[in-house]
Backbone as CSV, one residue per row, in Angstrom:
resi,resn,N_x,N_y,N_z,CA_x,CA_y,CA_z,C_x,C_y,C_z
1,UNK,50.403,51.982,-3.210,49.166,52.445,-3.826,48.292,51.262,-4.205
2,UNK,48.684,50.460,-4.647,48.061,49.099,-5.399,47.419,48.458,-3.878
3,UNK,48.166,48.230,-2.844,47.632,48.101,-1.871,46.103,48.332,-1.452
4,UNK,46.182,49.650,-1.508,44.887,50.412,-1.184,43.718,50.220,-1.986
5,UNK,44.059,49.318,-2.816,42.978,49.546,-3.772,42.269,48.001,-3.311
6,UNK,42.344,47.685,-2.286,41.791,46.577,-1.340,41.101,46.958,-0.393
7,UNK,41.243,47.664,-0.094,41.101,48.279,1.048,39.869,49.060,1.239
8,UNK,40.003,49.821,2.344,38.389,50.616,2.419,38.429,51.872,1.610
9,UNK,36.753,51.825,1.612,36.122,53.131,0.826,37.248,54.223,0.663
10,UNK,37.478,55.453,1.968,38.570,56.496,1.903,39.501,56.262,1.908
11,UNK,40.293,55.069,1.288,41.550,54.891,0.775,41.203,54.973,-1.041
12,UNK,40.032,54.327,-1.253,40.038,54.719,-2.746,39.334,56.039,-3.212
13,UNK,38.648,56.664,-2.247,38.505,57.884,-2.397,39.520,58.745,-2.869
14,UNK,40.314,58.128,-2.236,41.864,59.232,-2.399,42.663,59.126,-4.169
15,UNK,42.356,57.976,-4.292,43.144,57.716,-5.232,41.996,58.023,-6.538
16,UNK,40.978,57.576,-6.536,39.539,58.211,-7.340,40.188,60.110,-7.929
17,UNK,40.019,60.626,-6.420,40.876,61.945,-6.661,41.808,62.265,-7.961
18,UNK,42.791,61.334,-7.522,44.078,61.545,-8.242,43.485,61.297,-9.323
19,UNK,42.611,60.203,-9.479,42.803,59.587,-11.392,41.974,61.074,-11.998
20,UNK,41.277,61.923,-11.078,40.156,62.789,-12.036,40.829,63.543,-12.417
21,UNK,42.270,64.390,-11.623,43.230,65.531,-11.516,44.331,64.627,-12.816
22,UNK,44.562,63.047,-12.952,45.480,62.570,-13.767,44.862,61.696,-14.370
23,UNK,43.704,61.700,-15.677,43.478,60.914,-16.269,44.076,59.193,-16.678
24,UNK,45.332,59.234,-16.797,46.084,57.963,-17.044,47.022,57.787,-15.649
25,UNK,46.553,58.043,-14.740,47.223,57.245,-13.515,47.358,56.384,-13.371
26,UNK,46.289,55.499,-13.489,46.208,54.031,-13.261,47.135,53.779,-13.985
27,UNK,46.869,53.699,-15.463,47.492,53.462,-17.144,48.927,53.083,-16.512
28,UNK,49.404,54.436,-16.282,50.403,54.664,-15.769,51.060,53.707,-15.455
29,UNK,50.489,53.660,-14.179,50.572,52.630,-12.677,51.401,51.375,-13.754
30,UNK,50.627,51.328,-14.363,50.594,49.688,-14.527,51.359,49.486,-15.656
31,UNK,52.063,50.660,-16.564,53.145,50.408,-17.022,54.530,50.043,-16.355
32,UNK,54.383,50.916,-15.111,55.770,51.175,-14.314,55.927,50.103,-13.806
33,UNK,54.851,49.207,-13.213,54.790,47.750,-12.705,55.487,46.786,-13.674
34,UNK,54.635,47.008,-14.654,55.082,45.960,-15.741,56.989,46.052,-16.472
35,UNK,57.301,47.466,-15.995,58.644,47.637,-16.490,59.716,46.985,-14.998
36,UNK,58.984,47.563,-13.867,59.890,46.681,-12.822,59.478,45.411,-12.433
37,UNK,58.828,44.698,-13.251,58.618,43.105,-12.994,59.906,42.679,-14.438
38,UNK,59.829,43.384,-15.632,60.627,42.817,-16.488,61.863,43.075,-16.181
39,UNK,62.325,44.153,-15.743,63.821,44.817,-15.799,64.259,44.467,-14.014
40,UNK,63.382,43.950,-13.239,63.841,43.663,-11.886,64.204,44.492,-11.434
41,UNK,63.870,45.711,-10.934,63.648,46.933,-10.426,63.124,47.247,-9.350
42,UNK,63.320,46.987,-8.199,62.765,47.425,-6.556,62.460,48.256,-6.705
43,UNK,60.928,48.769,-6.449,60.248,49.960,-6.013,59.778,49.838,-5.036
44,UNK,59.657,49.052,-3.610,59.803,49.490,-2.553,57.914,49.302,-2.271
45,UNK,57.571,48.458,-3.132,55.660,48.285,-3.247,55.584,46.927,-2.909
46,UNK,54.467,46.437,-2.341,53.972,44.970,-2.208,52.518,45.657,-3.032
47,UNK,51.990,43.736,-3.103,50.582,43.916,-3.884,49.681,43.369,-2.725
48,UNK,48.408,44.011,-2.752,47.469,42.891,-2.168,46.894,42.308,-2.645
49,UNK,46.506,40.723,-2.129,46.347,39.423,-2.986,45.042,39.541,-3.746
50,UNK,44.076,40.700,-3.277,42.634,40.582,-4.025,43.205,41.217,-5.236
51,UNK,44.104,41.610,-5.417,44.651,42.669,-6.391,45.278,41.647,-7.114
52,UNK,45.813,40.985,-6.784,47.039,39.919,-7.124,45.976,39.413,-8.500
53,UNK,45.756,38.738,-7.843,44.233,37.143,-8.117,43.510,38.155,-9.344
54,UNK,43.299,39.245,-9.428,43.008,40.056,-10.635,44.044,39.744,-11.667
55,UNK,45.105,40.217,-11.427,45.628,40.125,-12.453,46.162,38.975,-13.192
56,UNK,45.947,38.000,-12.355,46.135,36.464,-12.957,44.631,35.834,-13.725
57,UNK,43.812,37.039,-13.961,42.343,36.452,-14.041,41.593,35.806,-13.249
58,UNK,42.099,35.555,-11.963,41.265,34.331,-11.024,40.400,35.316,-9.976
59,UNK,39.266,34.544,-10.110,37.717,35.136,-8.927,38.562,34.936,-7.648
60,UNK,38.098,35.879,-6.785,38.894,35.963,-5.987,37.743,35.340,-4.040
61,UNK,38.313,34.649,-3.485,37.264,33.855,-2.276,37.935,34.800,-0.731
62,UNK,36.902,33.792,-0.204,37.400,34.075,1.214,38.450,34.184,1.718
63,UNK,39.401,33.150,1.393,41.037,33.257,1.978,41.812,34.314,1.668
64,UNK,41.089,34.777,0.029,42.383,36.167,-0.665,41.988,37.285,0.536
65,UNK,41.159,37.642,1.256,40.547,38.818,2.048,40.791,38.691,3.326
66,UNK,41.797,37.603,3.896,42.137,37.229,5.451,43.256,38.920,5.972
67,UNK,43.753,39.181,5.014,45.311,39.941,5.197,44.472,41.291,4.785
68,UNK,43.615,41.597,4.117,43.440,43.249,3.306,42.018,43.042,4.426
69,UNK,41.279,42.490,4.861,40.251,43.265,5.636,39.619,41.914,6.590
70,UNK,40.698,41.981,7.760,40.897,40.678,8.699,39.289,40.289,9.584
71,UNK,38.517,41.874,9.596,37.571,41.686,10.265,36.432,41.329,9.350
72,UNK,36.201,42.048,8.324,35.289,40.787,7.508,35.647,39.639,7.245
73,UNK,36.857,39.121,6.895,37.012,37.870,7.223,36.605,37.181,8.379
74,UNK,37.133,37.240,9.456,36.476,36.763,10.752,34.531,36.471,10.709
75,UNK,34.057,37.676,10.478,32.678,38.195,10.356,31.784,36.764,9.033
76,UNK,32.624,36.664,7.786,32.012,35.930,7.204,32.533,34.449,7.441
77,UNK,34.118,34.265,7.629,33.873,32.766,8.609,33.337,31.972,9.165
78,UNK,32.659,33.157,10.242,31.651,32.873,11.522,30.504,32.327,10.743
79,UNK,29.760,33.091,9.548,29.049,32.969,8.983,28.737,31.616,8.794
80,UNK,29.786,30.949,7.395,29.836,29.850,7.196,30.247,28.863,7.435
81,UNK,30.509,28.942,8.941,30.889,27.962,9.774,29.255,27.697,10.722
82,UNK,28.920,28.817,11.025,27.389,28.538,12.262,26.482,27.452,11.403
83,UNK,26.082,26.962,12.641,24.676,26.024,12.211,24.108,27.018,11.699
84,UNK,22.417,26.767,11.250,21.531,26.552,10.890,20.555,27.666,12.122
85,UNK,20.763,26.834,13.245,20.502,27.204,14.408,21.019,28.199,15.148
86,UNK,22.439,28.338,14.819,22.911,29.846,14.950,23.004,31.002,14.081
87,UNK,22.521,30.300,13.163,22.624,30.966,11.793,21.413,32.173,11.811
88,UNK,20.619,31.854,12.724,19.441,32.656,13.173,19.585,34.008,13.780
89,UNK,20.697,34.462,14.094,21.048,35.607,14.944,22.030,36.132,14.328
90,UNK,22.121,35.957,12.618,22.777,36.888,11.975,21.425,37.711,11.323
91,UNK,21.610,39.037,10.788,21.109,39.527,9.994,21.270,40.483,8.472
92,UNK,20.982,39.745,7.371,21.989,39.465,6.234,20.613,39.986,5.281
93,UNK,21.006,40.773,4.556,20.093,41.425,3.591,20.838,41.738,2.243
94,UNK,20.233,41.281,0.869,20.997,41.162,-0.229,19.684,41.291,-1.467
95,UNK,20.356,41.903,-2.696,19.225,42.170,-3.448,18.944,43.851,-3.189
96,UNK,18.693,44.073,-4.593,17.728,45.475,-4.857,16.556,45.814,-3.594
97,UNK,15.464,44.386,-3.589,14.802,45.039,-2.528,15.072,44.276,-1.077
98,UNK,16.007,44.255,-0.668,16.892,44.266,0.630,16.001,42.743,1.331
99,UNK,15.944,41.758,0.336,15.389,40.801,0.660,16.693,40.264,1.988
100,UNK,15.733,39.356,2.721,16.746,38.651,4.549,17.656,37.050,3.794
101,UNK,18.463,36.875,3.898,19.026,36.460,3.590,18.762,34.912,4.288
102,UNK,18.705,33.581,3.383,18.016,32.485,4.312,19.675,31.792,4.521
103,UNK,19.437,30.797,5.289,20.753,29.611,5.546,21.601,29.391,4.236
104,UNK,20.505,28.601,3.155,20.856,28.124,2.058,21.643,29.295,1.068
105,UNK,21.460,30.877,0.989,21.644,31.072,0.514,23.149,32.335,0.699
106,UNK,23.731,31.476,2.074,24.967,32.645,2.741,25.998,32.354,1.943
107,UNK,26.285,31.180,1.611,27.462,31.128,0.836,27.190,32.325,-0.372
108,UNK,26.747,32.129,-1.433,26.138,33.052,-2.280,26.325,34.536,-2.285
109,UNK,25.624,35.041,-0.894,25.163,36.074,-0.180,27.178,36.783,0.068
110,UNK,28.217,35.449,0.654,29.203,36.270,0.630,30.187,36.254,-0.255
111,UNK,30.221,35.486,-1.613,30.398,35.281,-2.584,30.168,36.960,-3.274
112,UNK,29.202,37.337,-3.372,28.862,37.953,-3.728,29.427,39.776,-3.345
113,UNK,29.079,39.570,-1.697,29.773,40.820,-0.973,31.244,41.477,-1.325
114,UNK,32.090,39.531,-1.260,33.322,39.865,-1.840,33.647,40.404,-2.837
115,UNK,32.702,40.444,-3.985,32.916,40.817,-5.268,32.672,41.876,-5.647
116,UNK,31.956,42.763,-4.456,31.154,44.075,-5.100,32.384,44.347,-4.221
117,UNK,32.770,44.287,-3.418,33.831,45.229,-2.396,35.343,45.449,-2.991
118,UNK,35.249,43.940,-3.549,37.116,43.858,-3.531,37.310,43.983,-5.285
119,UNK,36.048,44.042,-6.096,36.320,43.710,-7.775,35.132,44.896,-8.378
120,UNK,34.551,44.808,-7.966,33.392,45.970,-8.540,33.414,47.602,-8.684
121,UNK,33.808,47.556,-7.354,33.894,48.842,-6.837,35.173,49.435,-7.287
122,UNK,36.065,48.812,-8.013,37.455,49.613,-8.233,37.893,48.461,-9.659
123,UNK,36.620,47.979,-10.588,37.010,47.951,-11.469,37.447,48.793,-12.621
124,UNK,37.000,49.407,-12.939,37.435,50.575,-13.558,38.692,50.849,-13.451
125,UNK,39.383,50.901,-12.182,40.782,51.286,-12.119,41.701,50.526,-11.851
126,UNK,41.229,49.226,-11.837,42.064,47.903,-11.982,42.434,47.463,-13.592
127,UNK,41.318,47.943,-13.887,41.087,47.442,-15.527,42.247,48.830,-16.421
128,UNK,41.922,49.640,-15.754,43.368,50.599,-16.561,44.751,50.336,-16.255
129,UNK,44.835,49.589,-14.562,46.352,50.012,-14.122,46.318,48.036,-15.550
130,UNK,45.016,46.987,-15.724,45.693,46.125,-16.548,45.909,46.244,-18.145
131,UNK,45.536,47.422,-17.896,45.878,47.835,-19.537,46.892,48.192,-19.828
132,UNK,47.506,48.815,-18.683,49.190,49.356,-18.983,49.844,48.063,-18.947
133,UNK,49.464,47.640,-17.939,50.726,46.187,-17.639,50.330,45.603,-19.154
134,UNK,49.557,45.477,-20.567,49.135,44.803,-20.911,49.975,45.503,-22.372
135,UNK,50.100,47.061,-21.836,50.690,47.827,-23.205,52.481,47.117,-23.064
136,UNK,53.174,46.706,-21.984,54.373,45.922,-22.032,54.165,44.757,-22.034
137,UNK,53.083,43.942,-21.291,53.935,42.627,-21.500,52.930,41.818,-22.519
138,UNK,52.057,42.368,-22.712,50.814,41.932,-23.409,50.466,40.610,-22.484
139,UNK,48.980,40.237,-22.925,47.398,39.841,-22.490,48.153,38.129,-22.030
140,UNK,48.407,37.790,-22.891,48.735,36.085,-22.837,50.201,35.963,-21.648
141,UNK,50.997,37.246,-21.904,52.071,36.424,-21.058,52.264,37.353,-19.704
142,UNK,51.158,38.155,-19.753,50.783,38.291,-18.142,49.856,37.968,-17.411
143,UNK,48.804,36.870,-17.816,48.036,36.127,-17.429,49.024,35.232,-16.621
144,UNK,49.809,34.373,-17.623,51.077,33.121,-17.442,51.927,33.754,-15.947
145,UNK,52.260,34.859,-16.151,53.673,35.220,-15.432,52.642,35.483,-13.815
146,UNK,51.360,36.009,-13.927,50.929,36.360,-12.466,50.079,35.098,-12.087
147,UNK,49.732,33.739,-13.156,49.235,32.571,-12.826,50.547,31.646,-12.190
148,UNK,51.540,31.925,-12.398,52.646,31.104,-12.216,53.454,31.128,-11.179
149,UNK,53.994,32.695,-10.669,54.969,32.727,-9.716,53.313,33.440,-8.585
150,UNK,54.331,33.507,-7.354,53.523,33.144,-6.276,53.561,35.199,-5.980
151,UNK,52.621,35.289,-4.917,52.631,36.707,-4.531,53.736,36.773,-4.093
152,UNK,54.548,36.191,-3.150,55.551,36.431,-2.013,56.840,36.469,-2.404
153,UNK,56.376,35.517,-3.791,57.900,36.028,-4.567,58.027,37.081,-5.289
154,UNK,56.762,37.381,-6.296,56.990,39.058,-6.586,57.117,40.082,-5.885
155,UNK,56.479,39.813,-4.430,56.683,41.218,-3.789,58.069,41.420,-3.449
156,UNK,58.633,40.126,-3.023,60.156,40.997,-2.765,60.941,40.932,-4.089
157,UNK,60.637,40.299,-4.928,61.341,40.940,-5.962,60.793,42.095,-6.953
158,UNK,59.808,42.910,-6.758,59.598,44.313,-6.772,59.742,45.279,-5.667
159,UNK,59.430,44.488,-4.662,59.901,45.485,-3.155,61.189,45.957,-2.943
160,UNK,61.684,44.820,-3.292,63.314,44.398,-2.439,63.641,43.877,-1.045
161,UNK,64.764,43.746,-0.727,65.046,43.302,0.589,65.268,45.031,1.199
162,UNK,64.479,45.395,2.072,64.593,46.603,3.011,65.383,46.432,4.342
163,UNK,65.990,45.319,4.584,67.040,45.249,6.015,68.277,45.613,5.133
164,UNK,68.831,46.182,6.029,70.695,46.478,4.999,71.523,46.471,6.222
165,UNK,72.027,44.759,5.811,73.007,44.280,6.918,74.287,44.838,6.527
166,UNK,74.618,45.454,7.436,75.874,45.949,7.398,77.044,45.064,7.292
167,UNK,77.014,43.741,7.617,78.589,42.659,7.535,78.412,42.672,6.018
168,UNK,77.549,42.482,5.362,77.172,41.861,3.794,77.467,42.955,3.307
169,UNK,77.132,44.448,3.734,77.425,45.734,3.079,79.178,45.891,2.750
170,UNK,79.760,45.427,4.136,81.365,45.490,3.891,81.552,44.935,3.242
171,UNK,81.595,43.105,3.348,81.887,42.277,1.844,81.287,42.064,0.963
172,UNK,80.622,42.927,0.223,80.072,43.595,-0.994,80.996,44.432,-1.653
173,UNK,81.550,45.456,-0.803,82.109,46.857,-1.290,83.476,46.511,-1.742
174,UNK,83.812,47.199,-3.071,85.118,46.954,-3.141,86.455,48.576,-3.580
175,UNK,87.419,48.254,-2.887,88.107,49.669,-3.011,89.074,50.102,-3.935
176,UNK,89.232,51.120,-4.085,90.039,51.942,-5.370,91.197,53.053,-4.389
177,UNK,91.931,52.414,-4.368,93.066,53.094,-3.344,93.110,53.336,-1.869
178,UNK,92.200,52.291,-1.787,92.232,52.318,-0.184,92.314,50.471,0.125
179,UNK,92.837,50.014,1.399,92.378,48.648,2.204,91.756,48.923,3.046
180,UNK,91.010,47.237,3.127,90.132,47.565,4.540,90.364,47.662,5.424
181,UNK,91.905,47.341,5.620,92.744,47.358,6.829,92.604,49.210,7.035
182,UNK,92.141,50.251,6.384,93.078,51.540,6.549,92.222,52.336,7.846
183,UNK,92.597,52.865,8.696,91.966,53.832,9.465,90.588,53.979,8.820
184,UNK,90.466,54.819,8.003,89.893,55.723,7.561,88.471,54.915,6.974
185,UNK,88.708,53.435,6.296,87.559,52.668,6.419,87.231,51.954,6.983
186,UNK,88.004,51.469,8.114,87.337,51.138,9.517,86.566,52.138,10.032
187,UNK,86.865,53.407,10.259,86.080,54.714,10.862,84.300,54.651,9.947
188,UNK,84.898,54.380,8.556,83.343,54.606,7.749,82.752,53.571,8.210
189,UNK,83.289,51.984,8.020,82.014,51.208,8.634,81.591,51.222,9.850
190,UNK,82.701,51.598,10.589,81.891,52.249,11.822,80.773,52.910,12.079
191,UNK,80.756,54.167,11.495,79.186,54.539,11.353,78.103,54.682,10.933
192,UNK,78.818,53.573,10.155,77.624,52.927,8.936,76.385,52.165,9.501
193,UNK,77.454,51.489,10.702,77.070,50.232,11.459,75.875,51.062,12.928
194,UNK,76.995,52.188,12.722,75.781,53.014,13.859,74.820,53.536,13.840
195,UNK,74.385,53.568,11.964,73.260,54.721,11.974,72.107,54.000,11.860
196,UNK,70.476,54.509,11.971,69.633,53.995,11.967,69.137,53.604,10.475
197,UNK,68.228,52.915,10.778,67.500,52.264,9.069,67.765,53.319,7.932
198,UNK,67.101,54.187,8.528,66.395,55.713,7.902,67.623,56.374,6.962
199,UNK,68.593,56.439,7.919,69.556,57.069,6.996,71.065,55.942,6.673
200,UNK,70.700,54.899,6.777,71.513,53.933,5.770,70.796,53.635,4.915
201,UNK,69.592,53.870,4.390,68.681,54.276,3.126,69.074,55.164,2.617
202,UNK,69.268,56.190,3.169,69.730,57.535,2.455,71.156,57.518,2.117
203,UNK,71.688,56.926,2.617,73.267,56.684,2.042,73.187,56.006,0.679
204,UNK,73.099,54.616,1.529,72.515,53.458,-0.238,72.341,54.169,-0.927
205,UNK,71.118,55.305,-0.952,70.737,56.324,-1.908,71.628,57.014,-3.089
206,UNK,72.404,57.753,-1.854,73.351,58.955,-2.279,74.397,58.184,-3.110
207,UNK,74.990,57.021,-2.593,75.847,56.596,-3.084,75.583,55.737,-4.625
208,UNK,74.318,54.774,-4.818,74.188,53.993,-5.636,72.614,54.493,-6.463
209,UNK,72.019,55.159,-5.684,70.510,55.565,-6.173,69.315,54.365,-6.025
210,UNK,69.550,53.631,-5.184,68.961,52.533,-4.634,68.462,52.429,-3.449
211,UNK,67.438,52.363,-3.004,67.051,52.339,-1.435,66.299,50.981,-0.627
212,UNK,66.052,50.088,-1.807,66.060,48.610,-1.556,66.943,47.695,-2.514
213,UNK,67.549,46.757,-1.951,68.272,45.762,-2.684,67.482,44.463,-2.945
214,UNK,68.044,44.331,-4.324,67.615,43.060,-4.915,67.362,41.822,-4.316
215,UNK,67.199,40.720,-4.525,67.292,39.246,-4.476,68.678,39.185,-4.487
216,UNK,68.924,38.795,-3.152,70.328,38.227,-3.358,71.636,39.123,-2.752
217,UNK,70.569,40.479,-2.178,71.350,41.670,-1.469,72.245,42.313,-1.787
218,UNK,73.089,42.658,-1.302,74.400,43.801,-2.012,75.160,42.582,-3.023
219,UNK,75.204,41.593,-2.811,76.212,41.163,-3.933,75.738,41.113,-5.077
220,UNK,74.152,41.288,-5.144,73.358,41.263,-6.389,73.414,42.403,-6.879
221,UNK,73.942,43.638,-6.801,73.999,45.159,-7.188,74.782,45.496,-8.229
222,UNK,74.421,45.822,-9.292,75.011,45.419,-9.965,74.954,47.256,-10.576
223,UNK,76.146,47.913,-10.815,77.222,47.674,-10.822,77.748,47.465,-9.039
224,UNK,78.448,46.755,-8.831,78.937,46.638,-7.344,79.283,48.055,-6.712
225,UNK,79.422,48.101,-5.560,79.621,49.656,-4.452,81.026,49.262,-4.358
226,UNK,81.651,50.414,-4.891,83.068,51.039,-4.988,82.768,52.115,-4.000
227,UNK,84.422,52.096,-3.324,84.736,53.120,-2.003,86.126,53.728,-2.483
228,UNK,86.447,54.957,-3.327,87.456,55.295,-3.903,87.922,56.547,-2.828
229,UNK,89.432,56.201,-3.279,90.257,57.093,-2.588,90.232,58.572,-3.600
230,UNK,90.069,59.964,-2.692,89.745,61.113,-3.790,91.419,61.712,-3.158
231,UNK,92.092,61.403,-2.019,93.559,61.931,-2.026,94.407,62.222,-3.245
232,UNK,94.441,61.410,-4.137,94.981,61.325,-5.011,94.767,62.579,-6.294
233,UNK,93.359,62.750,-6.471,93.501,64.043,-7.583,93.766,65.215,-6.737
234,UNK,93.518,65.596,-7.839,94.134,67.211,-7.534,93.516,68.262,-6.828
235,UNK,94.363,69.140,-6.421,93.820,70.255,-5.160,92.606,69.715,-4.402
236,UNK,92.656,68.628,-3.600,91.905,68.023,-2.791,92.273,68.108,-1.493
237,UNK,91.637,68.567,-0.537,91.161,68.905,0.831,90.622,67.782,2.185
238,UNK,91.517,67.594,2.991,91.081,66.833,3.900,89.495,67.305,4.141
239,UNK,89.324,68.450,3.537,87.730,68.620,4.420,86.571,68.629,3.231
240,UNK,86.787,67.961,2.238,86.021,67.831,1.376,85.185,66.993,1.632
241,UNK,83.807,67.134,0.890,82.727,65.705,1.665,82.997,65.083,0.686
242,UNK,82.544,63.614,1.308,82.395,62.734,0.185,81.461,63.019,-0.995
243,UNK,81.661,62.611,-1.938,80.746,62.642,-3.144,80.505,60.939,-3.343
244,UNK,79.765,61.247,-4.927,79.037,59.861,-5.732,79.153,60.093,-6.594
245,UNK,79.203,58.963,-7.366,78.324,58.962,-8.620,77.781,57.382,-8.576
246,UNK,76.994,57.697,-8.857,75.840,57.095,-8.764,75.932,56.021,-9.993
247,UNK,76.154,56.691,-11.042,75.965,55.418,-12.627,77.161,54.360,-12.283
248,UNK,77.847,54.647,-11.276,78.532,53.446,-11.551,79.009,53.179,-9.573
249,UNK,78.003,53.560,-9.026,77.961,53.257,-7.509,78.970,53.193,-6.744
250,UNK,80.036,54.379,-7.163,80.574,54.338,-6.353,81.036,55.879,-5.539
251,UNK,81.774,55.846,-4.120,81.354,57.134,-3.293,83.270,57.386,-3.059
252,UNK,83.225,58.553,-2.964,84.568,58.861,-3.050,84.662,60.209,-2.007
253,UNK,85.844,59.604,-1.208,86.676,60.495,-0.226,87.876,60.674,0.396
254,UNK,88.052,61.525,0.587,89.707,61.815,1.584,90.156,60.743,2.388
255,UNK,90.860,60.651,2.665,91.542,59.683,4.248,91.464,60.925,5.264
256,UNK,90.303,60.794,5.937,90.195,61.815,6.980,90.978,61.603,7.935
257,UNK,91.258,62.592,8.587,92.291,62.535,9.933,91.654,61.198,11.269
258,UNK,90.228,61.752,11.591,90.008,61.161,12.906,88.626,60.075,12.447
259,UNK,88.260,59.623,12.992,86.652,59.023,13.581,85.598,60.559,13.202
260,UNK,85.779,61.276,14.325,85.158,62.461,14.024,84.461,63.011,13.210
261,UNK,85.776,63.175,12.345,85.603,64.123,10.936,84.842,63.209,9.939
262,UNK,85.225,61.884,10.002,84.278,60.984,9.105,83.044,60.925,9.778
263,UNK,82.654,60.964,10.572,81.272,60.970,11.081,80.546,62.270,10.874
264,UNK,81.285,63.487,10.933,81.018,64.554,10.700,80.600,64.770,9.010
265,UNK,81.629,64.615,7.866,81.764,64.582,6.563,80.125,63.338,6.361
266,UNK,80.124,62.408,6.812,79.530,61.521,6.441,77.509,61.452,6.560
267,UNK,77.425,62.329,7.639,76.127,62.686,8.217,75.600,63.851,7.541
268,UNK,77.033,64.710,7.658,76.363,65.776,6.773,75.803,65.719,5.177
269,UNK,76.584,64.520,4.543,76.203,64.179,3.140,74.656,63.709,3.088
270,UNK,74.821,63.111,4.342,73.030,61.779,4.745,72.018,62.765,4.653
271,UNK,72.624,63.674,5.731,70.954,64.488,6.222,70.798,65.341,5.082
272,UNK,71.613,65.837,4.419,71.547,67.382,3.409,71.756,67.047,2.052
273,UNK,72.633,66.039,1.470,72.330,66.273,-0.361,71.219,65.625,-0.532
274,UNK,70.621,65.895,-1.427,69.477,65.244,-1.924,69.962,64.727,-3.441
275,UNK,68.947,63.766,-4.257,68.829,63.873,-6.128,67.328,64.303,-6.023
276,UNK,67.646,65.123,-7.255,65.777,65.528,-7.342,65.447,65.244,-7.979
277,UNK,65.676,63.472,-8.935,65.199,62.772,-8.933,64.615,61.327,-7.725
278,UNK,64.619,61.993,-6.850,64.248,60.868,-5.843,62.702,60.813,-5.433
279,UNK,62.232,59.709,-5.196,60.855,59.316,-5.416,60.841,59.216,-3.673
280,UNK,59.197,59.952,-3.395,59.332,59.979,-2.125,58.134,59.126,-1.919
């Protein structure tokens, strides 16, 4: 969402929408930010840098606008790179009464453009999502914290790491009545290893309530992913699915007979339980 708010006109149209239907959206916004920058919390968001450069207080130039709108960049480059002499075969109009824009005065002219596009036009709702961030971390030490660390490091440490290597997933996990030597979890990383992005997200999910990992990947997960043996209690069923729990990440099942049946038990958990707490 924060993204978009760089971006063109009918992307903030959309969100304009929302704030009229949700008065404190923004507000919102910018509490939830400010709680997963303190508590290190992957939500699965990047920022864009005109957005960024706001919230560190800094005016924002030509270079912040290369990545959120590549073709005005290009467009005003050209600008202030042409002679004088080529400078003649642009046509640049600025001011109330749509005065032509001379040589001397392009820098200015896109100085200016940048500011009504990327700061003007969606102040209002920059200025609420910095009021929330401002109701947690307050004014002075989120100036410091977004003057200090770099975009590329907050985004993945609010994003997370979204690849989920499966070798790091095995020696991460640790077991409760089972080895890794056993059938039955050779068969699971097996099709752990087979399934696509999409639904080894949805596992991560089911199992830990996480769908990006931290800095530092599964070994950073804290509580660690437990793989418990459920043979052991009572009136338990080779054909039981696996379950979770989640508060303490770990997923629990039978020693299934074949390959099969774990692929079977295991897909069916992926595609069909849901939490309805899950953020889509």
């Amino acid at each position: 969402m924060v993204l978009l708010l760089g971006q063109g006109g009918g992307s903030r149209l959309k969100h304009l929408r929302a704030e009229e239907k949700y008065p404190n959206f923004f507000r919102c916004f910018g509490r939830l930010l400010a709680l997963a920058i303190i508590h290190e919390i992957q939500i699965g968001i990047t920022l864009d840098r005109t957005f960024f450069r706001q919230l560190a207080e800094n005016d924002i130039n030509l270079e912040d606008i290369k990545e959120t709108a590549p073709t005005k960049f290009k467009l005003y480059s050209g600008i202030l790179l042409a002679s004088e002499r080529d400078f003649q075969g642009y046509t640049l109009y600025g001011g109330v009464d749509k005065k032509q824009i001379t040589f001397e005065e392009r820098e200015e002219f896109i100085a200016k453009e940048i500011c009504a596009e990327f700061v003007d036009c969606i102040k209002v709702q920059t200025g609420q999502i910095i009021e929330g961030i401002d109701d947690i971390i307050s004014f002075p030490k989120r100036t410091e914290i977004f003057q200090i660390i770099r975009l590329e490091d907050l985004d993945c440490m609010i994003r997370g790491i979204q690849e989920l290597n499966t070798e790091d997933w095995i020696t991460s996990t640790i077991y409760e009545g089972y080895m890794d030597k056993d059938p039955v979890i050779k068969w699971f990383w097996q099709c752990v290893a087979d399934l696509s992005e999409e639904r080894k997200r949805k596992l991560l999910f089911f199992w830990a309530a996480v769908k990006y990992l931290p800095v530092g990947g599964f070994e950073a997960l804290n509580p660690r992913l437990v793989i418990r043996n459920r043979h052991t209690a009572k009136e338990v069923s080779l054909e039981h699915l696996p379950v979770s729990n989640t508060c303490v990440s770990t997923l629990t099942f039978p020693p299934y007979e074949s390959y099969d049946v774990m692929q079977q038990k295991l897909l069916f958990v992926i595609d069909h339980a849901s939490l309805n707490f899950e953020l889509r």
